[in-house]
Residue, then its C-alpha position, 0 to 999 in steps of 0.5 A: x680149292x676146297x677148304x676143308x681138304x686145305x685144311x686137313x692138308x695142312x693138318x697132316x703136314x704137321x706130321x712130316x718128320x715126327x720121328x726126328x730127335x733134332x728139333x732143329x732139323x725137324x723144324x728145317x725139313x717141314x719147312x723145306x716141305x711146305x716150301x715145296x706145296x706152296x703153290x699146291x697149297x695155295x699159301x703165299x709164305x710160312x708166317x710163324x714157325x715150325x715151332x716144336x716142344x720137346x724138354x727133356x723128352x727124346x722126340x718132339x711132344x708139340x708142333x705149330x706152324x703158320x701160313x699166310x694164304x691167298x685170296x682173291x679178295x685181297x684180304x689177309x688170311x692165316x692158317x695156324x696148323x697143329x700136329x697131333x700126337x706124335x705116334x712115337x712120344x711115350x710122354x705125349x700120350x701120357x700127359x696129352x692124351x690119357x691123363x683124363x681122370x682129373x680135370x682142372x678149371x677153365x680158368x686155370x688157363x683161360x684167366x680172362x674168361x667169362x665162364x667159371x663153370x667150365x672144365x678141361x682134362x688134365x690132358x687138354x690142360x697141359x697141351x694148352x699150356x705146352x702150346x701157348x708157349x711154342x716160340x718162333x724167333x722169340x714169338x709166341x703164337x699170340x704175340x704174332x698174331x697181336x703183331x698182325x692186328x696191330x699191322x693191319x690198319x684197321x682191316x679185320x684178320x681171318x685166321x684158322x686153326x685148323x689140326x687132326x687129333x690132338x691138333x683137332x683138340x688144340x685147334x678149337x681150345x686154343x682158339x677159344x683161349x685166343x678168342x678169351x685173350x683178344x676180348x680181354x684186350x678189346x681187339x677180338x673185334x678185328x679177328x675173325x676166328x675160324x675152327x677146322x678140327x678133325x678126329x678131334x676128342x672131347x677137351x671138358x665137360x659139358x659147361x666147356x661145350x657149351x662156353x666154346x660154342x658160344x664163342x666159336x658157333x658155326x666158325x667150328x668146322x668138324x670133320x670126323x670119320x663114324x667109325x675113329x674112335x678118337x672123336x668119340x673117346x671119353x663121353x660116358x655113354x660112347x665108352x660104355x654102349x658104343x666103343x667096346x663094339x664099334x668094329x663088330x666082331x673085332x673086339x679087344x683082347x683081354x690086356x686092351x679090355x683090362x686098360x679100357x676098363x680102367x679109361x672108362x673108371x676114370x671118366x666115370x661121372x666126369x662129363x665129358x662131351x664130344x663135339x656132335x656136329x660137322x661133316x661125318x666120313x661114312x667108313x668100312x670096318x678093313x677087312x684086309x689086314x690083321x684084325x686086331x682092334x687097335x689096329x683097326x682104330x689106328x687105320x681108322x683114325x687116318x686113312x678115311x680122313x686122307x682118302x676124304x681130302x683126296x676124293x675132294x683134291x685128287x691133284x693137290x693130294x698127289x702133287x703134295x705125296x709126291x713132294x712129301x715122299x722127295x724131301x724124305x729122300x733128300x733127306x735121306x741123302x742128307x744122313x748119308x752125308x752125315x752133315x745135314x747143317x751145312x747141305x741145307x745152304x748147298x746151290x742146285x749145282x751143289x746139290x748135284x755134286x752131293x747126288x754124284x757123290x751120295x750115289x757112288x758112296x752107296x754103290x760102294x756099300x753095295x758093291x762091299x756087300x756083294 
């Protein structure tokens, strides 16, 4: 399987169920999800998670999960996915994505590492700290992966990060988070990391750059689409020469001119750095649709990137829509029913039964209806 459509795959699985308020229930029907691509995944079993964030905000503002893949070698592999921003959550775009006029040391997290120099927004500050303390069962991220070290008998362990979005950008600071932790304890030696971001944004300035290619290098695989805006966002020279025109003759009207003007007074000085090298998705401006420039940025941000993984997995890709779109019919069946807890437990037989029944309660709406 090609593992840069794996990897996004697993990527935008992580979206599954965004719109969910119950945590629990969104933690169940991902998991019930990636149950049903596991063998067109090529995974062996759900390792860590989901595990998602919320406090006191009305939908989830981060998610994780970990996978246990196959390999012919025999060998240990995991993939930790993060979910990007969730489209719906007001607090993950203010705090995880938009708040970029400060920025806070590297070290502010990252207690063990080597440079002092280093700087990340705000936003990529307080996503890392949400991250670091996603638990599953009582396990953050780092306890299990410490327990997978110490389990290992002195086999060395491939883990990827891989995500889209905020996911890209979690993928590859919370590696190097990882990478810093790990060699505090003398143990980085039997990891070997590997980065798979895509659409991801500039996390810092350019010391931060440079500090996290010296301790990723070639194990960071990007791949970002010429014409996302996301990957771009927050480099002086890509805000001010590049982004206004990106889309040629759909510019922005004058409320998202006013906020763009007032991003680019906050990066102002700020040096921020994208990450310039990887795989770039050659894309076309869509002409079909309505042409309004956060729109077209919106579309731009996913589509080529799903149409990428598909070109590569034309199968895989079809196999797991079509798996995507039962469970949320499951689901739905689950809401009509109106007690999701209890149907999650239900045999095949059970399950049928529940169908019937679902489907005459629904006839009778219709049939009240007409």
């Amino acid at each position: 399987m090609n593992v840069q459509a794996q990897m996004m795959l697993f990527s935008f699985l992580g979206y599954y169920d965004f719109y969910q308020p119950d945590t629990e229930r969104m933690e169940e029907n991902i998991k019930a999800m990636l149950l049903s691509v596991k063998e067109s995944m090529q995974f062996s079993e759900i390792s860590w998670g989901p595990a998602a964030y919320k406090n006191k905000a009305v939908l989830s503002e981060a998610l994780a999960y970990a996978v246990k893949n196959k390999r012919k070698d025999g060998k240990d592999e995991y993939t930790v996915a993060f979910r990007g921003t969730n489209p719906l959550s007001i607090q993950s775009w203010l705090f995880q994505d938009l708040n970029v006029a400060g920025q806070t040391p590297w070290d502010r997290q990252s207690v063990h590492t080597e440079s002092v120099s280093a700087y990340i927004s705000k936003a990529t500050d307080t996503s890392l700290e949400i991250h670091k303390q996603l638990q599953y069962q009582n396990t953050t991220l780092l306890e299990w992966i410490c327990s997978l070290i110490k389990n290992a008998d002195g086999s060395k362990i491939k883990i990827n990060l891989c995500g889209h979005s905020l996911g890209g950008l979690m993928s590859s600071t919370f590696a190097l988070w990882l990478s810093d932790e790990l060699a505090a304890m003398d143990i980085l030696d039997m990891v070997e990391l590997s980065v798979y971001s895509f659409a991801g944004p500039g996390a810092g300035n350019s010391e931060y750059a440079e500090y996290l290619n010296n301790k990723i290098g070639s194990n960071y695989i990007s791949v970002n689409n010429d014409l996302d805006i996301a990957p771009l966002v927050w480099k002086e020279s890509n805000m001010y020469e590049i982004l206004p025109g990106i889309y040629g003759d759909i510019r922005m009207n004058e409320v998202e001119d006013g906020l763009y003007t007032a991003l680019c007074r906050n990066i102002f000085r700020m040096d921020y750095q994208t990450q310039e090298t990887g795989t770039v998705i050659q894309s076309e401006v869509f002409k079909d649709i309505p042409q309004d420039y956060l729109i077209q940025a919106g579309l731009q941000h996913v589509i080529p990137y799903l149409l990428y993984a598909f070109e590569n997995e034309p199968l895989i890709c079809t196999d797991v829509v079509i798996n995507m779109i039962i469970q949320i019919i499951e689901d739905l069946v689950k809401n009509v029913t109106g007690d999701w807890k209890r149907v999650k437990s239900l045999t095949a037989e059970d399950e049928q039964i529940l169908m019937n029944y679902t489907g005459k309660k629904l006839n009778a709406k219709i049939t009240n209806r007409t």
